[in-house]
Steps between C-alpha positions, in 0.01 A plus 500: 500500500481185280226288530460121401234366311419147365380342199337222441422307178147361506306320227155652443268257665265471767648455820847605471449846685360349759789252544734770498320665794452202699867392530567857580268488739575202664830645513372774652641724275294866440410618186595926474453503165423315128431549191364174251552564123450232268476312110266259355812201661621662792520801788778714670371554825752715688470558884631717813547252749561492887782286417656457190745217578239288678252560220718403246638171668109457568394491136776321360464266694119447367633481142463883415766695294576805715707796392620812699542837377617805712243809509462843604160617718421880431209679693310640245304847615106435499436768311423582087818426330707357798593271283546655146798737695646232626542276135583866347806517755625139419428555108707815529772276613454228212382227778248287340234350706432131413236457723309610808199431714384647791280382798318676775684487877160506683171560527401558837592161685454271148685484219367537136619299232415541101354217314457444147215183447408325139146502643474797698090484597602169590765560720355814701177264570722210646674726706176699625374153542778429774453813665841657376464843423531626112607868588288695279705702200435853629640415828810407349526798272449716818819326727 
């Protein structure tokens, strides 16, 4: 019921996202899951992989300091408060949560990842300029 998860310790700078991607890719190595947190010096970006091993022999090899951690994947009921009863039953219990993200399994055939941009108008007209479809905001709140 464990799941494993990877970390990897990024400076903040242009381009080292996309590195990170393209060796996976390259690798051909699927991304289920991320979540990219950073600091003024540096980012945590941890991933669900198609395969942890390879991924991590992949990056380290490319210079990258990659750490694993073991996680748990809970289905969370897509409803009000799905998610408040489910922290209330692991507070009850004293279990702490350090940190969680979630994603979206699918969207009719696609995929929908979450982006944060430092220039946001910027970034939606680049991508609408290279026909890649912004998904507008009440679509998402509706999935």
């Amino acid at each position: 019921m464990k799941v494993e998860q990877i970390s990897i310790f990024l400076e903040n700078k242009a381009g080292r996202l996309a590195e990170v991607t393209r060796i996976l890719a390259e690798n051909k190595i699927n991304i289920r899951a991320l979540s990219l947190a950073d600091t003024s010096d540096f980012g945590i970006l941890r991933l669900i992989v198609s395969d942890t091993q390879k991924a991590r022999e992949a990056l380290k090899e490319n210079g990258f300091t990659v750490g694993r951690t073991t996680v748990v994947a809970v289905e969370v009921p897509d409803h009000p408060g799905g998610l408040a009863h489910i922290l209330e039953v692991l507070s009850t219990q004293g279990v702490n949560v350090e940190y969680m993200y979630a994603f979206v399994n699918q969207s009719g055939k696609n995929a929908i990842l979450i982006f944060r941009f430092d220039r946001t108008d910027q970034a939606i007209e680049t991508l609408e300029q290279n026909n890649i479809k912004v998904v507008p905001g009440d679509t998402v709140y509706s999935l």
